[in-house]
Each structure stands twice: as C-alpha cells, then as structure tokens.
C-alpha positions as CSV (number, residue, x, y, z in Angstrom):
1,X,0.0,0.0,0.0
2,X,2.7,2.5,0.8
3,X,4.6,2.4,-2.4
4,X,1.0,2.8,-4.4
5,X,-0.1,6.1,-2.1
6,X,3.3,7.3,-3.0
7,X,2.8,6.5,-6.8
8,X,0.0,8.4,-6.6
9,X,0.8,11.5,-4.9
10,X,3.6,11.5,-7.5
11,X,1.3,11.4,-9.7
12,X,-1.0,13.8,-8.6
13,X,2.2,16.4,-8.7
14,X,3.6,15.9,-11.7
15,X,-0.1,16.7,-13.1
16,X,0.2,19.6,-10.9
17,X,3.8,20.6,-12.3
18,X,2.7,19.9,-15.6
19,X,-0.7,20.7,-16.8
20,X,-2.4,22.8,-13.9
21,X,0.3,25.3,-13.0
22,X,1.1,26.1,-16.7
23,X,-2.1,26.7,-17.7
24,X,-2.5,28.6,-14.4
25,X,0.2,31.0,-15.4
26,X,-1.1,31.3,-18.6
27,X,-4.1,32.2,-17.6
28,X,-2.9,34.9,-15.5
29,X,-0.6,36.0,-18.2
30,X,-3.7,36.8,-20.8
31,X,-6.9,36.0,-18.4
32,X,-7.5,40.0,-18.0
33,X,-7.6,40.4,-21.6
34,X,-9.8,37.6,-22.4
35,X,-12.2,37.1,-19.7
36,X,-15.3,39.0,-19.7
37,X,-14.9,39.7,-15.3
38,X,-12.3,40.1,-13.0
39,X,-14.1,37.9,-10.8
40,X,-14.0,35.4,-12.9
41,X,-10.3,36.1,-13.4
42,X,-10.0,35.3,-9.8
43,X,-11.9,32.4,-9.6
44,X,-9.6,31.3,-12.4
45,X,-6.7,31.6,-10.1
46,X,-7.5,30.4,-7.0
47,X,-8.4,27.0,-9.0
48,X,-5.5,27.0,-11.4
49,X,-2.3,28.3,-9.5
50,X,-3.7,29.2,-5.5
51,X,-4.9,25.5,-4.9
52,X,-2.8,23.7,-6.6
53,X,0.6,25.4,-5.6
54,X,-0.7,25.0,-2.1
55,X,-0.9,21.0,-2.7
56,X,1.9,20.5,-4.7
57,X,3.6,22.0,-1.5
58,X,1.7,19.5,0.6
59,X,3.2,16.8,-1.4
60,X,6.4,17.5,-1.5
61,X,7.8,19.4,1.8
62,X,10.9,20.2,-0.3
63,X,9.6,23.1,-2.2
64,X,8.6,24.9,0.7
65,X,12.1,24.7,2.2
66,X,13.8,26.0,-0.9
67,X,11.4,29.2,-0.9
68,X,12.2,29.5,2.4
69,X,15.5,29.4,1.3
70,X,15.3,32.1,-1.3
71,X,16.6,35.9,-0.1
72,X,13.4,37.5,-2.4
73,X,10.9,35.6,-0.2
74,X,12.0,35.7,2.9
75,X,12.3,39.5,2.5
76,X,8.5,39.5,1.2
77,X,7.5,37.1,3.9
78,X,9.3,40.2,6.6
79,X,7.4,42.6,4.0
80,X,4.1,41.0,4.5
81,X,4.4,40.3,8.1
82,X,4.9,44.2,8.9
83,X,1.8,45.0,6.6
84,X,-0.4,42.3,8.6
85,X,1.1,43.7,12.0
86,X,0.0,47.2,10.6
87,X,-3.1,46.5,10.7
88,X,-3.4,46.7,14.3
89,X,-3.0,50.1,14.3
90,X,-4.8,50.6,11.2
91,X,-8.4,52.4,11.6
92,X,-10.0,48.8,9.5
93,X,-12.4,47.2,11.0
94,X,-10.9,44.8,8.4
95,X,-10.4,41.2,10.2
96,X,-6.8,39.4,10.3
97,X,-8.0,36.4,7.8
98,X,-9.2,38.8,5.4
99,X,-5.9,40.8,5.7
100,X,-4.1,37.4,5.4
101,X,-5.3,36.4,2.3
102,X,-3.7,38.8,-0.3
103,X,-0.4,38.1,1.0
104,X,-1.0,34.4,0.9
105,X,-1.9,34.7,-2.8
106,X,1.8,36.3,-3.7
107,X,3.0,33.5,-2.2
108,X,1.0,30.9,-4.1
109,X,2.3,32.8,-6.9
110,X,6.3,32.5,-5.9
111,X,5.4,28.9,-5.0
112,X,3.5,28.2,-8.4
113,X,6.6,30.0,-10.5
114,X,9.4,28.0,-8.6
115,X,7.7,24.7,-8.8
116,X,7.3,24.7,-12.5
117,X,11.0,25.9,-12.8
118,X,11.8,23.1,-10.8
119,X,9.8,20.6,-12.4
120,X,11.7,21.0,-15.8
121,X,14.1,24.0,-15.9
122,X,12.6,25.6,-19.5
123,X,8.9,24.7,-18.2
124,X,8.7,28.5,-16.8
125,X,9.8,29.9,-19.7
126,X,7.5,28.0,-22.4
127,X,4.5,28.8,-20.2
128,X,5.9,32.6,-20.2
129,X,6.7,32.7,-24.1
130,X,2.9,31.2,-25.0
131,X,1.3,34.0,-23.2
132,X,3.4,36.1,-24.8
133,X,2.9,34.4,-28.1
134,X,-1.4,34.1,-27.1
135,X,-1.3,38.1,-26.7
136,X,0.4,39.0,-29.9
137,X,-3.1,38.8,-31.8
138,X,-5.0,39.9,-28.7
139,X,-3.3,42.9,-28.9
140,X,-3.6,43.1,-33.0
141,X,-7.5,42.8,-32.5
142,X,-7.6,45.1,-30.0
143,X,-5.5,47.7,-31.5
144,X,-7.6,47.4,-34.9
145,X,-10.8,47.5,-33.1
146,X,-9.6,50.5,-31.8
147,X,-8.6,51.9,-35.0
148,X,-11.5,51.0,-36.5
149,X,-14.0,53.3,-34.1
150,X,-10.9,55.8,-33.2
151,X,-12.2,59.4,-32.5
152,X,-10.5,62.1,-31.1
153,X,-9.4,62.2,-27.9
154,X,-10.1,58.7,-27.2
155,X,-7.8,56.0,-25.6
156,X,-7.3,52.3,-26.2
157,X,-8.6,50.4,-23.3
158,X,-8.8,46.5,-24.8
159,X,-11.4,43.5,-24.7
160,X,-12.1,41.3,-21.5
161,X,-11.9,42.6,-18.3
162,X,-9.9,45.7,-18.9
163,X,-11.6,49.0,-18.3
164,X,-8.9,51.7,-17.8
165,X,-6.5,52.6,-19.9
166,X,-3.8,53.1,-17.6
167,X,-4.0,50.0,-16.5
168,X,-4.3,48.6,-19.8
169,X,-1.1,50.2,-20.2
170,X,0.7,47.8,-17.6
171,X,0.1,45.1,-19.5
172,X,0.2,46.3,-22.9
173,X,3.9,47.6,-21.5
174,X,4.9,43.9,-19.4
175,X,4.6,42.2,-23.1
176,X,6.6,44.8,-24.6
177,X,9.5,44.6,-22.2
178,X,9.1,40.8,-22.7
179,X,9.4,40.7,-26.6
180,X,12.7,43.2,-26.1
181,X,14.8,41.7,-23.3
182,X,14.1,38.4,-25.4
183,X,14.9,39.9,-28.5
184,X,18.4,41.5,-27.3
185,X,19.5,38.2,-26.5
186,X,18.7,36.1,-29.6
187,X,20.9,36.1,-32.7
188,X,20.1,38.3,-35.2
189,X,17.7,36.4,-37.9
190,X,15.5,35.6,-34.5
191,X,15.6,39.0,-32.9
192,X,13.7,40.6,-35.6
193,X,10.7,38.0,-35.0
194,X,11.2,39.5,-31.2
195,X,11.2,42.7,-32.0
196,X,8.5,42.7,-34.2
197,X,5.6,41.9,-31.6
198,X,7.7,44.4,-29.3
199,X,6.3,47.2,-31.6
200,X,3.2,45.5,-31.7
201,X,3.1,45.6,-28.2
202,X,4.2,49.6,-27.9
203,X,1.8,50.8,-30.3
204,X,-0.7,49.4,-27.9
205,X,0.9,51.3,-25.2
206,X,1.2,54.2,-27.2
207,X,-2.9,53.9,-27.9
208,X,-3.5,54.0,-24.2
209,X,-2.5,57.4,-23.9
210,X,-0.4,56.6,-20.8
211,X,2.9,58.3,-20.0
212,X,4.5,56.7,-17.1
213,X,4.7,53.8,-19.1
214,X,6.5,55.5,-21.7
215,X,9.1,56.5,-19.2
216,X,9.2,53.2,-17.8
217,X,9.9,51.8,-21.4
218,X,12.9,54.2,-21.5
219,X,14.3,53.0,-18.3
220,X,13.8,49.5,-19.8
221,X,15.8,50.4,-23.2
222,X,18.8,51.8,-20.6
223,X,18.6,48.6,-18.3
224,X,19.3,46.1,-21.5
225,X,21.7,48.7,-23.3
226,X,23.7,48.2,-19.7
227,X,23.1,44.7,-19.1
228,X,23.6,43.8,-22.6
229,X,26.6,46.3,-24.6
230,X,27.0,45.5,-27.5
231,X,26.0,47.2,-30.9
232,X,22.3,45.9,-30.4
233,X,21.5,47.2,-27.9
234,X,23.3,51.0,-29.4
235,X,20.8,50.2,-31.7
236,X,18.3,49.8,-29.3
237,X,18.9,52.7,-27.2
238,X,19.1,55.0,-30.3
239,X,15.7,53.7,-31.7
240,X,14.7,54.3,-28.3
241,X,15.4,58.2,-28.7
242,X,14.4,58.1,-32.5
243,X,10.8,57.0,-31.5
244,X,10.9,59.6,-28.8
245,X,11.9,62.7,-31.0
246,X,9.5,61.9,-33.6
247,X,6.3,61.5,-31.1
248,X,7.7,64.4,-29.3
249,X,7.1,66.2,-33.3
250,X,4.8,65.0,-34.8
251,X,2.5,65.0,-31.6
252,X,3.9,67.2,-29.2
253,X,0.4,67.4,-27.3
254,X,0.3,63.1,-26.5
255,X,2.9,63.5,-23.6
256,X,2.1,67.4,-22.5
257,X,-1.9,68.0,-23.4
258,X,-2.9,66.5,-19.8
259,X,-0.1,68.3,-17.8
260,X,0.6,66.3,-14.4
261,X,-2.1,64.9,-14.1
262,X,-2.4,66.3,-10.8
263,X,0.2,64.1,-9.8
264,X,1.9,66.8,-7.7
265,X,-1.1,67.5,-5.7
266,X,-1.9,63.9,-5.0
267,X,1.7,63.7,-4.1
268,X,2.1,66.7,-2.0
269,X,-1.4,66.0,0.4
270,X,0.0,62.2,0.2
271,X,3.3,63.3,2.0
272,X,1.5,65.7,4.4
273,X,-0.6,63.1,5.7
274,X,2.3,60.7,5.8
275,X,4.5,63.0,8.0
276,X,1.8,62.0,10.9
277,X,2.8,59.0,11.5
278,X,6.2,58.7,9.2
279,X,8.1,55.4,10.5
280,X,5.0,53.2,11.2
281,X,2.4,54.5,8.6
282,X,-1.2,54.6,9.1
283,X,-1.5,50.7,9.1
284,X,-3.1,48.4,6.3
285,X,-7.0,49.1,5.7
286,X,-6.7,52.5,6.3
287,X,-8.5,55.2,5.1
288,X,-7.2,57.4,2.9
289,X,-8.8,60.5,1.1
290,X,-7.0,63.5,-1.2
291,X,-9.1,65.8,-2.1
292,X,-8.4,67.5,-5.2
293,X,-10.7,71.1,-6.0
294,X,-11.8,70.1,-9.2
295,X,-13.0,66.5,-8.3
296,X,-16.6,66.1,-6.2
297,X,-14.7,62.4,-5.1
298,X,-11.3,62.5,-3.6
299,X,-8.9,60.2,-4.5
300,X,-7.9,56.9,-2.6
301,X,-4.5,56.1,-3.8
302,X,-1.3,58.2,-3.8
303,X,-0.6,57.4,-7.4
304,X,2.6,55.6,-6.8
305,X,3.7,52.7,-5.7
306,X,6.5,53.9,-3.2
307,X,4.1,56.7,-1.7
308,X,1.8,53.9,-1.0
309,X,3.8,52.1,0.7
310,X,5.3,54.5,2.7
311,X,1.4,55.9,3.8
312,X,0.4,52.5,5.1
313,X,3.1,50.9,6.3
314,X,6.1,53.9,7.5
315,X,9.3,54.1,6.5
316,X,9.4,50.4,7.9
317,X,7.4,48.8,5.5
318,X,9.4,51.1,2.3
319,X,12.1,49.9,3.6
320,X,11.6,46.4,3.2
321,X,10.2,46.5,0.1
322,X,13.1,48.8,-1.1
323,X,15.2,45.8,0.3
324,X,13.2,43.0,-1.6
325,X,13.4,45.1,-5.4
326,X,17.0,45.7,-4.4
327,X,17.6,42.2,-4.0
328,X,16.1,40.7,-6.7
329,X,17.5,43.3,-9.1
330,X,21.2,42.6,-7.9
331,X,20.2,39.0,-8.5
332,X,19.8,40.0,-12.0
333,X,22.3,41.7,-12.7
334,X,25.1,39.3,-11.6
335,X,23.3,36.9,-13.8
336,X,22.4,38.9,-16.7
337,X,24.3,36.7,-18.8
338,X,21.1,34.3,-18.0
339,X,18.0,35.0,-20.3
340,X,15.6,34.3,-17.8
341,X,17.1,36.6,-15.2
342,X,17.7,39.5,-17.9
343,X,14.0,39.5,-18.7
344,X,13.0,39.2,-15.2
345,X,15.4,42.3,-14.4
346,X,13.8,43.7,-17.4
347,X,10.2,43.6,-15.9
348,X,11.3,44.8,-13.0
349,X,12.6,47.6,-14.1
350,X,9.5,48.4,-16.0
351,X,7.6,48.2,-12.9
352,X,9.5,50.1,-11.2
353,X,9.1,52.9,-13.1
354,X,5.2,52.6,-14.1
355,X,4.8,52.6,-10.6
356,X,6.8,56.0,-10.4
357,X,3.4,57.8,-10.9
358,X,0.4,55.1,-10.7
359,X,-1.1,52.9,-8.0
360,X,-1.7,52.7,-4.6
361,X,-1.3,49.6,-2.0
362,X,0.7,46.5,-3.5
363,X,-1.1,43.6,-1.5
364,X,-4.0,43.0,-3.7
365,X,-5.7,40.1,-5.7
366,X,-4.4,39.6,-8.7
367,X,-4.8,42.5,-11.1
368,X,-2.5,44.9,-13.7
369,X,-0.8,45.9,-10.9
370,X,0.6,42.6,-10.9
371,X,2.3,42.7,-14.0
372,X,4.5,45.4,-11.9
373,X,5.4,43.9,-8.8
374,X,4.4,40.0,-8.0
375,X,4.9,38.6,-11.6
376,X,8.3,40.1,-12.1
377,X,9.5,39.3,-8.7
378,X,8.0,35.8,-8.6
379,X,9.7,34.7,-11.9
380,X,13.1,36.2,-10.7
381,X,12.7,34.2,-7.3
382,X,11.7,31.3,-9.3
383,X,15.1,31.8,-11.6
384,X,17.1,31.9,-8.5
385,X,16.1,28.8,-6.9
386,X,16.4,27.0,-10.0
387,X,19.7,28.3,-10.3
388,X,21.0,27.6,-6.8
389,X,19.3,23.6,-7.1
390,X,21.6,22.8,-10.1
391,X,24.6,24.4,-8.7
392,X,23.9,22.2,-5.1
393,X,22.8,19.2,-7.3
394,X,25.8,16.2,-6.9
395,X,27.6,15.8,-10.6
C-alpha cells in the first residue's frame, strides 16, 4: 500500500507541475484580456495556481524549504508580516484572515513559478513565451478594433476585463518589455521575429495614452543597453530616442496636453498626511482621502507605488520593500548573462518605473498591478532557486 499512495501522490504532482500550474500561469498571463470579469479572473486563479501550488507544497515538503531558502521571499514574507502587523494600528475594522489572504496569494504565486521551474528548468519559460505568443493577436484585434472606431481624444482600453486605460497600459507595457529583453539576447535572424511583436506591443501602449509607461519603457531600453553592450543594444537605445523625437514632433500634445495629471497635488497632500505618522504608517486598511478642488470624489491612492507604501506601512514597511526590489534586481544583474534573469530584471525595471506615478497599495488580488510587482518578482525568485538547485545538485 505504501509504495501505491506514494505512486499516486507522485502522480497527482507531476499533473500539478505539468498541466495545472502552466495553464494557471497562462491564464494569468492573458486572463485580463480575455475574460469578460475580473471575478471570474480570480476564480480562475484560486483553481488553477492558488490551490494547486498549495498542494503541490503538501506533497512535497521540499519546495517549501527551498522558498524558504530564497533571499526574495524571505524579504517578502518580513514585508508581508509588517503589513499584517499594521493593521493593528490601522483604523480597518478589516479582520486578520481577510488581511491574510492577499499576501498568501503572492506566495501561491512565488510557490506556483518556482515549482514549474523546478519541475523542468525551461517549463517556466514556455509557459511565459505562450502567453506572450497568445497576446500577440489579442493585442492586434484590439488595436484594430480600436482603429476601426478611433475618435479624437479617445484611448485604447482593450477587450475582456480591462476597463482603464492606464491599467491597460501595464500590461500592454509587461509584453513589450518581454518581446525586447528576449529579443536583445537572440541572434540576429530571430531577434527581428522579437522585436517585431515588441512594436506591436508599444503601439498598444502608445494607444492608451499613458505616459509613465512610456518612461518606464525608457528605463527599460537603458537597463538592456547596460546589461547587454553590445551594438544591439546602441541600436536599441538609439531607436529608443528616435521614437521619442519623432512623437515628441509629430504630436507634441500626446505627452504634454494633460499636464501632471495632478500628480503633484496627489503627491504633495500624500506626503502631508504621511509626515503624521512617518516610521509606522497609518497601518493596512486604512483610510485614505485626497481631495483634489476640481473632483466632487477624492482620491484613494497616492498614485505611486512607493508613496503607498510609505502611507500604510512607514518608512518600515518602504524599507523592506526597497530591500526585496533591491535584492532581486542585484540577482539580476550578476546573472544577466542568463535570459531568464535579464527579462526578469527587465520587468522589473518596468515596474518600477510605471509605478513611479500610478497605484496605490501593492497587497491586492491579482490584477495589472501585478504585471509590476508580484509577476516580475515571482519569476526572478523562481530563476534563483532553479539556479541555486543545479549548482547544489551532486555531478
């Protein structure tokens, strides 16, 4: 009996590793753009990645000690436990196990990403490179649709579940920083089949309207010029600044017609409320309105990432999530001569600097916002435990 419960719980993960966690990851990859509801985008990953990461764990002990192992996670599980222990102090009447969840889902997410780069060590990257492929004529249909009905002043927003354009823009922006870290690093005959869905990809974002991801682009172009110097990525860098003179000319009003977007405002009644209580922050859950004079509703995010942060959980929290992006961008870097961790440093980068001017709270269900933070740092992670396995593994 022993050796047949064991047959079949090896069973039971290899299906795991194999079928469920890839289409999981998939499905989170292009789920936004074609499902009809977020909710059902949820629903989709608590059955596909959430549950089934959580029983792959079950069955083998193993994984869990290698996350455990991992620098990124165990600054994210310090990260996470702050944010819960804010809470106490927060004005929420939100309850502990509903705070716990969100959390918990990010690290479904590193668990699901690292066990399928376990499993086999390309598994991580097929599943990545399908959605990638899967979005290419999303993104066509969407961007034709769009052309098709275009009137002035609009922006692109896409098909499923999206319904802002600035969020649109995150993951319009993710793909595009896919196709050109993977395009930098393939010889030259298969670079141009990268690079072509990469301007696929940022005409898209260029339809949304959205300028932080424009910058966040840029940054993107620098990072692989850096990581990668060689006379593609010259070639990159000056394309780069090509694309940017010639919007700046031929539509000069596309990044200055909407000024700051009251960015400066948000920002500057963000930071007087965070000097209250600047080392602990107001605590997760809490309230937050910034009332702008021409807006009957305030707003309830800071518009950026790091202001968000800093507003719920102090200087405390910022700093360990400072720490954790720190981390996991040094991995890359020592390893950029890895494809996996260039692209990961790639999206991270983008993130980064999308989240310069957008967003709020990071602990959330998965959404856009993901395609800035969790993804990015989950398939880094993921990369890194990989890594360190085969170099530990006996020859």
């Amino acid at each position: 009996m022993p050796p047949l419960v064991l047959t079949r719980s090896q069973q039971a993960f290899s299906f795991i590793c194999n079928w469920l966690l890839p289409l999981g990851y998939v499905t989170l990859l292009v789920g936004l753009v074609v499902l009809p509801d977020r909710s059902i985008y949820h629903r989709f990953f608590y059955v596909l990645i959430a549950a089934p990461a959580a029983i792959a764990i079950l069955l083998r002990p193993a994984t869990l000690r290698a996350l455990l192992r991992e620098p990124i996670v165990i600054l994210f599980l310090a990260f996470a436990t702050w944010s819960l222990l804010s809470g106490s102090w927060s004005d929420s009447d939100t309850s502990i196990g509903s705070m716990l969840k969100n959390p918990l889902y990010v690290l479904l997410l590193f668990a699901a990403c690292s066990l399928l780069s376990l499993q086999a060590s390309k598994r991580l990257e097929q599943s990545t490179l399908v959605g990638a492929l899967l979005m290419i004529p999303l993104t066509m249909y969407s961007l034709g649709t769009f052309a098709i009905a275009w009137a002035p002043g609009e922006r692109l927003v896409g098909p499923g579940a999206l319904d802002n354009p600035l969020l649109s823009s995150h993951i319009f922006g993710f793909f595009c920083t896919l196709w050109l870290a993977v395009g930098i690093t393939l010889p030259r005959r298969q670079a141009c089949l990268a690079f072509a869905p990469a301007v696929i990809f940022g005409g898209a974002l260029l339809a949304t309207g959205s300028r932080s991801p424009l910058v966040a682009t840029a940054l993107v172009c620098v990072w692989l010029a850096i990581a990668c110097w060689n006379k593609r990525s010259i070639i990159l860098v000056a394309a780069g600044i090509s694309a940017l003179v010639a919007l700046l000319l031929l539509h000069p009003d596309a990044l200055l017609e909407r000024g700051a977007s009251y960015r400066l405002e948000i920002w500057h009644q963000a930071l007087a409320k965070i000097s209250q209580h600047p080392w602990l922050g107001f605590g997760v859950g809490a309230s937050l309105a910034i009332d702008i004079k021409d807006f009957a509703v305030p707003f309830s995010e800071p518009h950026s990432f790091a202001l968000g942060v800093l507003y719920y959980t102090g200087i405390v929290g910022l700093s360990l999530w400072l720490a954790l992006n720190a981390v996991a961008l040094s991995l890359c870097w020592r390893n950029r001569h890895r494809q996996g961790f260039l692209v990961g440093g790639a999206l991270l980068i983008y993130g980064a600097g999308a989240g310069l001017a957008e967003g709020g709270w990071i602990l959330s269900r998965p959404k856009e916002h993901w395609f800035l933070t969790w993804i990015p740092l989950a398939l880094i992670a993921a990369y890194n435990i990989a890594a360190r396995q085969a170099e530990e593994a006996p020859r």
